[in-house]
Structure formats: structure tokens, C-alpha cells
C-alpha positions in Angstrom: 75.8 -6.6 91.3 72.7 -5.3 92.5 69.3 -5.8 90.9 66.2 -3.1 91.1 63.1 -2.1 89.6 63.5 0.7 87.7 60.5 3.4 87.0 58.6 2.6 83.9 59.6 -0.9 83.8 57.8 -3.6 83.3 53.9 -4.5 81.5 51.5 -1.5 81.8 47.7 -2.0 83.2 46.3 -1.7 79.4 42.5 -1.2 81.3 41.1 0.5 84.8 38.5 -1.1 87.2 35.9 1.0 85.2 37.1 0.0 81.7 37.0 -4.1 83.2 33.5 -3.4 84.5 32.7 -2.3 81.1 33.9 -5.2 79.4 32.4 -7.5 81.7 28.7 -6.1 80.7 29.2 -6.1 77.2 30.5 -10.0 77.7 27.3 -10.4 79.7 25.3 -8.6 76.3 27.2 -11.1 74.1 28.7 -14.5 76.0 29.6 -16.7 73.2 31.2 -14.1 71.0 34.1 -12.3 72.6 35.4 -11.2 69.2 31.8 -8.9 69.8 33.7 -7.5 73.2 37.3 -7.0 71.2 35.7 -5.2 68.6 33.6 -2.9 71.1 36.9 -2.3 72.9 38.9 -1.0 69.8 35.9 1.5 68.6 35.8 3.0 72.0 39.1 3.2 73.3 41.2 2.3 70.2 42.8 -0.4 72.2 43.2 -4.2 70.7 43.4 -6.7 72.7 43.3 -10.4 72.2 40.3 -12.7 73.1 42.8 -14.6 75.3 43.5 -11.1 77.6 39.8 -10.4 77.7 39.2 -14.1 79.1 41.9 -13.2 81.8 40.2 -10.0 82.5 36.9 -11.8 82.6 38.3 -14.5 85.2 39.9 -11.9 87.4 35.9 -10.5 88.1 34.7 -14.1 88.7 33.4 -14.9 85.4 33.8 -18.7 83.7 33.3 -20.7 80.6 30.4 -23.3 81.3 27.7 -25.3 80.4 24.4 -23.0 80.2 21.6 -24.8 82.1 18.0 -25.0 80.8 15.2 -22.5 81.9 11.7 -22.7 82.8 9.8 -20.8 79.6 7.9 -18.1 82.1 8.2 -16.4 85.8 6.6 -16.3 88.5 4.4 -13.3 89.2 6.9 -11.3 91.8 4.0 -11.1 95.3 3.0 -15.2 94.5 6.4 -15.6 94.7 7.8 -14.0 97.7 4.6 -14.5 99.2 5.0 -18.7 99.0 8.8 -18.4 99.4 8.2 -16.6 102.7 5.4 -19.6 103.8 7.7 -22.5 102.3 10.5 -21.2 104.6 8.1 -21.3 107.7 7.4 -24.5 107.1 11.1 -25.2 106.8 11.8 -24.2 110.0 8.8 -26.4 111.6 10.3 -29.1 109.8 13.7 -28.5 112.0 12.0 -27.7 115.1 10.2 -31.4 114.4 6.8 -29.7 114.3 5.8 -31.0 111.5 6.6 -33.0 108.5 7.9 -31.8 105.8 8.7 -33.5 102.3 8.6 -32.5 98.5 7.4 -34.7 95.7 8.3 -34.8 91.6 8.7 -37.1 89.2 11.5 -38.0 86.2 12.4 -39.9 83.2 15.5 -41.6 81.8 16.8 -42.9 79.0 19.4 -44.0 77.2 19.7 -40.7 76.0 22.1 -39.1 78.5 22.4 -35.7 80.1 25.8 -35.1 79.1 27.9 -34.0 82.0 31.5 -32.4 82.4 35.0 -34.4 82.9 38.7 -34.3 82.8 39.9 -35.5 79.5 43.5 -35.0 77.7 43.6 -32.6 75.7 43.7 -33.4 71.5 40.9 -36.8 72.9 37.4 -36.6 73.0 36.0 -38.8 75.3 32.2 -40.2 74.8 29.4 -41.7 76.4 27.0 -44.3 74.9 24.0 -42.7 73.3 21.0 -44.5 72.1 16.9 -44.3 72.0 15.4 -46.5 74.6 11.9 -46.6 76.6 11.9 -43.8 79.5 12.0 -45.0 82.7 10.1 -43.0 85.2 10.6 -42.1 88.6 8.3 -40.5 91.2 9.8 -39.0 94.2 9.0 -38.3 98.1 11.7 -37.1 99.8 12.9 -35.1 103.2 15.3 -32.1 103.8 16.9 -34.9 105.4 17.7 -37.7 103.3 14.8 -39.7 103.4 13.7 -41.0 100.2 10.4 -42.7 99.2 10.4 -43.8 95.3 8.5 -45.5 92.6 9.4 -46.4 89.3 8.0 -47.4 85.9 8.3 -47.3 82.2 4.5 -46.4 82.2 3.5 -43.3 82.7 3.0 -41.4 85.6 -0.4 -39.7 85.9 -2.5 -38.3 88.9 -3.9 -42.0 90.0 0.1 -42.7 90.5 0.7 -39.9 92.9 -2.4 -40.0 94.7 -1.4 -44.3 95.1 1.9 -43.5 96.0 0.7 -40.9 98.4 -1.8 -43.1 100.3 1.5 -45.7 100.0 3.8 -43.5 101.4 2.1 -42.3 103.9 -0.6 -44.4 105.4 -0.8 -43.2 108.8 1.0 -39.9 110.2 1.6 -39.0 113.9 2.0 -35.0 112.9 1.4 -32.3 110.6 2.9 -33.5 107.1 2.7 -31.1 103.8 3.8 -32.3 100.8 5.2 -29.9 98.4 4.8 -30.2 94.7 4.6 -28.2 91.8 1.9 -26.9 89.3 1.6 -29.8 87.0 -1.7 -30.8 86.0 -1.1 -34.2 88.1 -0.9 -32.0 90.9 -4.1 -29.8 90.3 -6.0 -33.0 88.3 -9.9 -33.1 89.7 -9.0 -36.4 90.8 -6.2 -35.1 93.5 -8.7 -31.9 93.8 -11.2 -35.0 95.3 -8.3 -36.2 97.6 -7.7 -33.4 99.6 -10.2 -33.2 102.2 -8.9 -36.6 102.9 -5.1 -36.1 103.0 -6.3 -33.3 105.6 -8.7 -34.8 107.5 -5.4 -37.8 108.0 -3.1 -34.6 108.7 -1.8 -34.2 105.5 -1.7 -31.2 103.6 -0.5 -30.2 99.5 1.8 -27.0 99.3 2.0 -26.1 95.6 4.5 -23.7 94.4 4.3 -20.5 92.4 4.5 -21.1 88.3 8.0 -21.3 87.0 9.8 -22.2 90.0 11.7 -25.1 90.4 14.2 -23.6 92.4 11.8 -23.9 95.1 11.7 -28.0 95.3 14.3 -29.7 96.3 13.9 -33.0 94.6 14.9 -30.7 91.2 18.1 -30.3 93.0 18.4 -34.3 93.8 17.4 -35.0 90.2 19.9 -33.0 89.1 22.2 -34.6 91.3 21.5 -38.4 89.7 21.6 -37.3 86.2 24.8 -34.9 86.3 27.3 -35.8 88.7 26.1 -39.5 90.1 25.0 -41.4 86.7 27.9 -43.6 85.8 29.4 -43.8 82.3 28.8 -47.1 82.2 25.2 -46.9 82.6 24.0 -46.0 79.4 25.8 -49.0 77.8 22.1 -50.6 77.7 18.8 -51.0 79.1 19.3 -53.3 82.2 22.8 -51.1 83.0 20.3 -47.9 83.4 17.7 -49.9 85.6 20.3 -51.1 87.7 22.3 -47.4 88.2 18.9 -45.7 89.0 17.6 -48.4 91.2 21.1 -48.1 93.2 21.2 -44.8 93.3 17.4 -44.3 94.6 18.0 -47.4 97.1 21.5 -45.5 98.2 20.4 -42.3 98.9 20.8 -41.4 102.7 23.8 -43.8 103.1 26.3 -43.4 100.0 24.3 -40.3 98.3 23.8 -37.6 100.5 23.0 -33.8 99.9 22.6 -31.2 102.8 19.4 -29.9 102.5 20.1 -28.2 106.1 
């Protein structure tokens, strides 16, 4: 007996490339409320639709369910921006060259408090991660594009007398050019640093700071993100000493165990 496709068999395309392209802005207009999208797609084409077949049309054009990440509150003015952007990347490229130095400072807290990440779990169980209020344990941060890592860390707070310390620490003698990138907190722009940096310059070293609102642009956000999201143990919120003890690895591992391509 032989078996064929017949014409007019089998599931119809209910929507065209335009009609998909159509849902996908109205899911961009409203991304936590799909019902929002089915209800726009029965008034104007008198189609219904589950949500589950508008999630399969929205993964077919590369859109997912996932965590939202927090935002800076402003933007940068567009000509500081580009303008900066465009200097930080020279000074990229003299970094690979070996012209110059190149490194990018910022500072963090934990707590017992985590930043709750992602994870497999079996579906029908909720898995959980030990939450409670502790001290914050800060961390100030020098680091290269590749993988060098100078820290400090302390449960007091860090103010503009830490950096400029940590600077001079750091970074007592220099054979070339080194800049220092940082943003525009005021324990960057403090008088006090202000009063530094004919210093810094006169021992080669220089302060690049960034446009307003853009942490995109240093890279320690990136290996922040890194410890808090995806290298922070479970384990390590059980108490106080458990935190200490994860951060203090993960600071004293980077460049050997942790590694991120900056290049």
C-alpha cells in the first residue's frame, strides 16, 4: 500500500511573517501579559489562539521567558557617550598593543541577602536558598582586560580615602602609561581624589571616568555580576563566615579557576 500527501492535508499556517512580526511588537508593548497579545489578535483578525501558540510563535523569532535585569535610573547624553566610548576603545587597543596600562576600578557589597539566580529544578519542587539580614561586606576592585585582579575588602564603608589608599597600594610604582577607569560616583569626583590627580599623573597614572548611566562600559560590572549570579555557591549564604570565605575564594581565584575573556 502506498502512502502520500494529499493536497489540503495537514495543520494550516494560522499566521504570515507579517502577522508574527505583529505579535512580536505587541508582546514587546505588553511582556508579562500575553492574554493582552491574544485578545489584540482576536479584535484584529478574528483569530483565537492560545497563549501556548503565541509562546511558540514568539520562540520561533528569538524571543524567551527570563529574568528582567535592573536598570540604571537615567542615560547618558548620546555625543558624551559615543564620544568616551570611542576614547575608551582607543585605549583598549593600547592596552593590547602593551602601550599602556589599562585597568577599571568599582566597588560592591554582599550580604546574606542573595541575588537570586536561575537553576534546574523538578518540576512540582521549589528549590531555595538561605536568606537572611547580615552586615554588608564590601569589596573594592582593580582589575585588567586580562584577568588580573587587585582587591580589598571590608564591612566598613568604602569612601574616597579607601580608593585613593588602595590606589597608591595598588599601584606604587608604574613603568608605563596606566589609566584607571571608574565611574561617576562621588568617591570618584570627591575633592579629595580631585587633590590626587596631579599626582597619579605626574607617577603616570591617569583617571578615565565614564559617561553617566553607563555601566556597560566597565568591566568589573560584568565580573561582579559574574560572582553574584553564576559563581556564588548555594552554600554560601548559610551564614556569615560561609559568605567571607566564598568571596575571599572567589577574589583570590580569579585568573586561575575564574576566568572571563575580556579580549
Amino acid at each position: 500500500m502506498e502512502l502520500y500527501n494529499r493536497p489540503g492535508r495537514g495543520r494550516k499556517i494560522t499566521f504570515n511573517s507579517e502577522q508574527i512580526e505583529r505579535i512580536k511588537d505587541w508582546a514587546n508593548l505588553d511582556p508579562q501579559q500575553l492574554k493582552q497579545v491574544r485578545q489584540k489578535i482576536k479584535e484584529q483578525w478574528d483569530i483565537t489562539v492560545s497563549t501556548k501558540t503565541i509562546k511558540r510563535l514568539l520562540f520561533q523569532v528569538r524571543m524567551s521567558w527570563h529574568r528582567w535585569r535592573r536598570g540604571v535610573f537615567g542615560k547618558p547624553k548620546a555625543e558624551e557617550y559615543q564620544r568616551q566610548k570611542k576614547q575608551l576603545e582607543q585605549l583598549k587597543q593600547l592596552d593590547s598593543l602593551g602601550i599602556i596600562e589599562l585597568y577599571y576600578l568599582d566597588e560592591t557589597g554582599f550580604c546574606l541577602t542573595p541575588c537570586v539566580p536561575y537553576g534546574w529544578q523538578a518540576i512540582g519542587e521549589d528549590q531555595t536558598i538561605p536568606s537572611s539580614r547580615s552586615p554588608r561586606l564590601n569589596v573594592l576592585g582593580i582589575m585588567s582586560r586580562f584577568n588580573h585582579l587587585e582587591s580589598y575588602i571590608s564591612t566598613q564603608t568604602i569612601n574616597s580615602d579607601v580608593v585613593i589608599a588602595c590606589i597608591d597600594s595598588f599601584f606604587p610604582q608604574v613603568e608605563k602609561r596606566t589609566v584607571i577607569v571608574v565611574d561617576r560616583a562621588s568617591i570618584h569626583r570627591s575633592n579629595m581624589v580631585q587633590s590626587q590627580l596631579d599626582e597619579w599623573r605626574e607617577r603616570n597614572i591617569e583617571i578615565f571616568v565614564l559617561p553617566s548611566y553607563s555601566p556597560q562600559l566597565n568591566l568589573m560590572e560584568i565580573w561582579w555580576r559574574f560572582m553574584k549570579y553564576q559563581w556564588m555557591e548555594i552554600d554560601s549564604y548559610q551564614d556569615w563566615q560561609s559568605l567571607v570565605d566564598s568571596v575571599e575564594t572567589l577574589l583570590r581565584e580569579f585568573g586561575k579557576k575564574y576566568v572571563i575573556n575580556f579580549v
